[in-house]
Every structure is written in C-alpha cells, then in structure tokens.
C-alpha positions in Angstrom: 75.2 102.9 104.5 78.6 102.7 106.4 80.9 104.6 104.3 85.0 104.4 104.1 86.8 107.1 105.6 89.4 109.3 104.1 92.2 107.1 106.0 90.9 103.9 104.4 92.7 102.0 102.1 92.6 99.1 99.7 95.6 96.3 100.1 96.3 94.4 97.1 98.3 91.0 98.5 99.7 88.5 95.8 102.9 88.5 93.7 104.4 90.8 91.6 106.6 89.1 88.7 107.7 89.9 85.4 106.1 88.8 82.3 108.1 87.5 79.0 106.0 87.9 76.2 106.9 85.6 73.5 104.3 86.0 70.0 104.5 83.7 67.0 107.0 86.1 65.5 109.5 84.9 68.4 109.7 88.6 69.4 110.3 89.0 73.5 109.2 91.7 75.3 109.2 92.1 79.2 106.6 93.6 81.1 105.9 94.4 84.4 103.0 91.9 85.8 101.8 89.6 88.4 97.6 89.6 88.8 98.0 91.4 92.5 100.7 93.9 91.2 98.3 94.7 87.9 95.5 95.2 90.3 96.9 97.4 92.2 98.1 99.4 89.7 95.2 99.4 87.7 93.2 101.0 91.3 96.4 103.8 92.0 95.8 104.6 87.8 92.2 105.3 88.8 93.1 108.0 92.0 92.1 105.6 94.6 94.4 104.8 97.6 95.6 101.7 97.5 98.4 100.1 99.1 100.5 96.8 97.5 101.5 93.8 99.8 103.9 91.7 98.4 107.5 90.6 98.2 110.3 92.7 95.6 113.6 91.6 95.1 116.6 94.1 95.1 117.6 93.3 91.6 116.5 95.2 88.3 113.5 93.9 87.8 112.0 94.5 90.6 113.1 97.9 90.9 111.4 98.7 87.9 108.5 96.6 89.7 108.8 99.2 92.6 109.4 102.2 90.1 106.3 100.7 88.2 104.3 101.1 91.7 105.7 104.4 92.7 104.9 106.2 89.1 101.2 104.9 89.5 100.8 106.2 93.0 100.5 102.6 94.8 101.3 103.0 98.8 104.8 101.2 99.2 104.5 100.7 102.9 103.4 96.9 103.2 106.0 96.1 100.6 108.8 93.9 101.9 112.0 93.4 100.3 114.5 90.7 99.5 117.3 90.0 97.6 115.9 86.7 95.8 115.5 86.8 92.4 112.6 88.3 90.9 109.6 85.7 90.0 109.6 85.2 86.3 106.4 84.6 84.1 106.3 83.1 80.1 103.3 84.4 78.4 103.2 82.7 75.2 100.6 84.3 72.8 99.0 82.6 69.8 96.5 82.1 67.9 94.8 80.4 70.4 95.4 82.9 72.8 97.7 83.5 75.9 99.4 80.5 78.1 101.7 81.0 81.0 104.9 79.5 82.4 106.1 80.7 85.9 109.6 80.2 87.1 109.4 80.7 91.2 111.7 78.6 93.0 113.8 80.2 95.0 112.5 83.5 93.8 110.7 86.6 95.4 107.3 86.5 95.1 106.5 83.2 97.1 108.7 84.1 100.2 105.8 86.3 101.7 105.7 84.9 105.3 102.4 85.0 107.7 104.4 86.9 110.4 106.5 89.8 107.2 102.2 89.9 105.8 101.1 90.7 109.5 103.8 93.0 110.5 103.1 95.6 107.8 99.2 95.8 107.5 98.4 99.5 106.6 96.3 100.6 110.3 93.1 101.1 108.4 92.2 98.9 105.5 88.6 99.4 103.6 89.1 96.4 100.9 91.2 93.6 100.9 92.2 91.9 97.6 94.1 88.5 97.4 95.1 85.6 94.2 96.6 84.4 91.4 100.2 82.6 92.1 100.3 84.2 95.9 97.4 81.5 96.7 99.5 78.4 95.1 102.9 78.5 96.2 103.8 78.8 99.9 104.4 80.6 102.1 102.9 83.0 100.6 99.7 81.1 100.3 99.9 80.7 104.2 100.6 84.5 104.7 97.5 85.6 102.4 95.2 83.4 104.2 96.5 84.7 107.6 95.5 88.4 106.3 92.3 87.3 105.2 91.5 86.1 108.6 92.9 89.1 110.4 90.9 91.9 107.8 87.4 89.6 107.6 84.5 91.5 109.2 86.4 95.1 109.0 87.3 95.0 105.6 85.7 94.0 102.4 87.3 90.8 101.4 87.9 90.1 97.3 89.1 87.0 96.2 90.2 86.3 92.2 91.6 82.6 92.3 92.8 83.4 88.6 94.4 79.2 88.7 97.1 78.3 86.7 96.8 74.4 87.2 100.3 74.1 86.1 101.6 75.7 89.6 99.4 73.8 91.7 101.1 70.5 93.1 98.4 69.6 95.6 95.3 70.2 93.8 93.2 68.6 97.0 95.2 71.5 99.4 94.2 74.2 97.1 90.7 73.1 96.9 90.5 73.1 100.7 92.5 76.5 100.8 89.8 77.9 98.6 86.7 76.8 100.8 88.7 78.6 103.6 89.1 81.4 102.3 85.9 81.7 100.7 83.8 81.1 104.1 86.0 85.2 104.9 85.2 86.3 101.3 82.7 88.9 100.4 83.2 89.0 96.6 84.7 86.6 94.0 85.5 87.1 90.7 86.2 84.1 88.4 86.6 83.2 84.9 85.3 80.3 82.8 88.5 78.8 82.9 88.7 78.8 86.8 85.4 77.3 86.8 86.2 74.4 84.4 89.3 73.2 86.5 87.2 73.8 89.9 84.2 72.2 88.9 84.6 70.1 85.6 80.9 68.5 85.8 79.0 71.8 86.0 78.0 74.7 83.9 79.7 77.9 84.9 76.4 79.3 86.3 76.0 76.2 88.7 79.7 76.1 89.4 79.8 79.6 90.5 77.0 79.6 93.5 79.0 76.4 94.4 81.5 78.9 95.3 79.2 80.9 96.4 77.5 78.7 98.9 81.1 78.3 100.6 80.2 82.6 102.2 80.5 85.0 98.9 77.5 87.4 98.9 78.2 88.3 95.2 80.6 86.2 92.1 81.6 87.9 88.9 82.4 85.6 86.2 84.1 87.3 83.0 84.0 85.6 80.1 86.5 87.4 78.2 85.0 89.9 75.1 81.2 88.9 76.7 81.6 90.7 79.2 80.8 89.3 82.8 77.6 87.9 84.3 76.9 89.4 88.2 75.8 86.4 90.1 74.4 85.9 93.3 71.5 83.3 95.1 68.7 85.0 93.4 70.4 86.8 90.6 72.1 86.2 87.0 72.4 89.6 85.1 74.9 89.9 82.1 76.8 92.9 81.7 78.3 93.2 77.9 81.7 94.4 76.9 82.4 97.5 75.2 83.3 97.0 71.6 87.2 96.4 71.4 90.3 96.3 69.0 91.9 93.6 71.2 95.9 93.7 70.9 96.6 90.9 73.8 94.6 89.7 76.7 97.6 89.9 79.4 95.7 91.7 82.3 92.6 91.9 81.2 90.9 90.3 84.6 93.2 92.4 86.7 92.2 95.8 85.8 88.4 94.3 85.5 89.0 93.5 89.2 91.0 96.7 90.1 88.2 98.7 88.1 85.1 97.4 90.1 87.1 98.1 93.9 88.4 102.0 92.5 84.4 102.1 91.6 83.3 100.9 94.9 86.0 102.7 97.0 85.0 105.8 94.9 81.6 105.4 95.9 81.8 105.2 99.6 80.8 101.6 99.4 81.2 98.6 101.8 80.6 94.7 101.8 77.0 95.7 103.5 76.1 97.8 100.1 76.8 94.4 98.0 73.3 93.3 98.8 72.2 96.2 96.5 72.4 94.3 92.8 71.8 97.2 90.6 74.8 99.0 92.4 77.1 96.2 91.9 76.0 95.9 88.2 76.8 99.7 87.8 80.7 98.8 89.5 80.8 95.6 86.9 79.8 98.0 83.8 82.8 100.5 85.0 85.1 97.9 85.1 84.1 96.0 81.8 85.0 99.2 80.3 88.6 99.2 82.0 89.1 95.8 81.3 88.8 96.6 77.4 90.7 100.2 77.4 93.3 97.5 78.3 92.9 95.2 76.0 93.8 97.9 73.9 97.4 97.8 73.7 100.1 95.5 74.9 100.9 94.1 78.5 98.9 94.7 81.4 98.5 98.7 80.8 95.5 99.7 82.4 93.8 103.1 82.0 94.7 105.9 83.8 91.6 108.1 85.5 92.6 110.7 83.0 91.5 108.5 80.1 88.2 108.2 80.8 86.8 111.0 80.9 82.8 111.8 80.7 82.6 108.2 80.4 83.8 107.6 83.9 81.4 108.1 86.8 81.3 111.6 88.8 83.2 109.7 91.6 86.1 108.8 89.0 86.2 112.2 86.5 
C-alpha cells in the first residue's frame, strides 16, 4: 500500500453559497452551505487537512463563508475572491422533505474559471473532491473538469453529482460532462434521487454500475435513514444507519462524503486500497455515522472529531 504523506492534502472544488431555510412556520434562517463547502468542512471538523477551492465574494456573506472555513481549519489558499454577490440557495422544508431554489446569475460561486482553478492547486493533493451546482453552471463546470484532468492518476478522484435538475439547462451537456468525468473518477457517491433523473428506466442497483462502467472502481449510493449500499462489479453490501432523531436533512450527503475521505485520509489510504471492499465498507460505516450526528440538529452542522469519541476509529480519536 502507497500511503499519503504528511504534505498531502484533500481539495474540495465546488461552490460555496448560503442557504435560506424557509419551514412551514414561514420562519427564515440562513446558513452557511454549498455541498463542496459542507464537505470540506465536515473533513477540517474531523482533523484532516483539507484545502477548499472555490469562489467567495467580498460581501458579508461570504465573509462569514470564509470565517465559517477558517474556524473549522479548512486551508484558504486555493480560495479565490471576488466582489460578485454571494450565490444564494432556498431550502424549503416540508413535510415532504427539503427542496432547493438557487439564485446564481451574476453571482460568486459559478465564476470559478479553468485558468483561477489551475493557478492555485495546493503542490501536493492526496484526494480530490468535485459536485453539486459547481458541475452545472459554467464556468465553473469547465474549471472543475480541467482539475479533474490535471489531479487524475496522482490523486484520488471523488465525484458526488448531487443534481438539482432545476439548474441544469442542457440536460444532454451534463450527461456528456458526467461520462467525462467519470472515465478520471475513482469513487462516486450518489443518491436515489440522482439515479432516478440519470437513469429513469433502471433500478438504482443497475443504474449505478451504469455509472460505474463509465471508470469508477467503487459507487456509494445513500439512501437517506437506510443507510448506503457500497457497490462495485462484483459487490452489493448494505451498510445501515445509526438510529437517529432527524431535525432536517440539509447536508446530510455532504458530511457522509466528507466523513468517508477524513476516514480514508486518516488511514493512509489511496485509490489502489479501494479494491479492498471490506476496507471501504469500514470508511462507509464511519461516515453513515457522521452523516446522522448531522442530521441531528439544524443546517449542515457536521460533527467535530471531538464528538465522536470511542466511537470514532483510532485514526480519528
């Protein structure tokens, strides 16, 4: 087994926004958010380096988007800075759960260019993790793929597509977009609801080693308070959830995703070491449990390493 390096870092490219949280009671609260920006904080909560690259406006939100990094010990040097208006996000919970509305002309989080995302890589990456709205809107979409490319072979590529079909106005493009960056992808983590706009005619199972066959050596599909299944050509093993008191979903998948790379970076581990199942259903079991400490409470809090305790592995205590 190769193992990381004390220099080695994970990246975490996407978009940082801020969520407005509107419940039946018509009560607005703002949170920090963005899947990228969750992830990342989520992996600097759990001690392991991790650097965030991505686009913060000068105003007030996103200083308390770069406060919000800073406090949680996130690397701020492949952060670039503008003065467009920070990206804005609707999360409108009911019964039913939570549905999102983004506001992004004109605004921070898409402006991420190829040649600002190249220009301030960290010299010695371990993980690379990309999705969510910095995949859908351009250029950022264009500067995500170009780090993909640059990091594959060298880094351990993660992919979480996380759709929100209302953002995507060439569902064709993104579909391409996806098989290119899944043919540099070692890992992919993907939800039911991905699955059901990517592949309407098949069962989640089937539509996931679709993705699969594209270059992924291993999928994790959540699916919410079951857990997640790990998936790969020859395997389907279900990992349950812990029990929960679920307050709100918002960030759930994040901190799953940022909870299985702090497990693997903790470890020592590389893309080579995903062809070992049982190790990457250990990772899955540790993030299942981040993913419902967060649950937990409201917005995308994730758990610090503190929190966990004994039930953390020795690499994590």
């Amino acid at each position: 087994m190769n193992g990381t390096s004390s220099g080695d870092v994970i990246l975490v490219g996407g978009e940082a926004l801020y969520d407005l949280v509107l419940k039946d009671s018509d009560e607005l609260r703002g949170h920090p958010g963005g899947g990228p920006y969750n992830t990342a904080r989520a992996i600097g909560r759990l001690e392991q380096p991790v650097a965030y690259l991505g686009r913060l406006s000068s105003d007030r939100f996103g200083a308390r988007l770069l406060a919000g990094l800073l406090a949680d010990g996130v690397r701020l040097d492949a952060v670039v800075r503008t003065d467009d208006p920070t990206t804005l996000g609707i999360a409108e919970i009911d019964e039913t759960g939570t549905h999102y509305r983004f506001y992004t002309d004109g605004t921070s989080a898409p402006g991420l260019t190829p040649q600002m995302a190249l220009a301030v890589l960290p010299p010695s990456v371990s993980i690379l993790h990309v999705g969510t709205l910095g995949l859908m809107l351009e250029p950022s979409a264009s500067a995500l793929e170009a780090v993909v490319r640059e990091l594959s072979g060298r880094a351990l590529v993660a992919l979480d597509p996380n759709i929100r079909p209302a953002v995507i106005s060439d569902a064709e493009g993104y579909r391409e977009r996806l098989r290119r960056l899944l043919s540099d992808t070692d890992l992919i983590k993907v939800s039911d609801e991905d699955l059901t706009w990517l592949y309407p005619d098949l069962s989640p199972v089937a539509a996931t080693r679709a993705m699969l066959a594209h270059g992924p050596a291993v999928a994790l599909l959540t699916r919410g308070g079951e857990g997640a299944v790990v998936i790969t050509a020859e395997h389907e093993i279900p990992v349950l959830a812990p029990p929960t008191n679920v307050v709100d979903t918002i960030g759930a998948g994040d901190s799953f995703g940022g909870g299985f790379l702090a497990w693997w970076q903790s470890e020592g581990l590389t893309a080579a070491d995903l062809a070992d199942v049982d190790t990457v259903v250990e990772a899955t079991r540790f993030a299942c449990m981040v993913a419902g400490r967060t649950v937990a409470r409201p917005g995308a809090d994730p758990p610090r390493r503190a929190e966990l305790g004994l039930a953390a592995p020795a690499g994590l205590r």
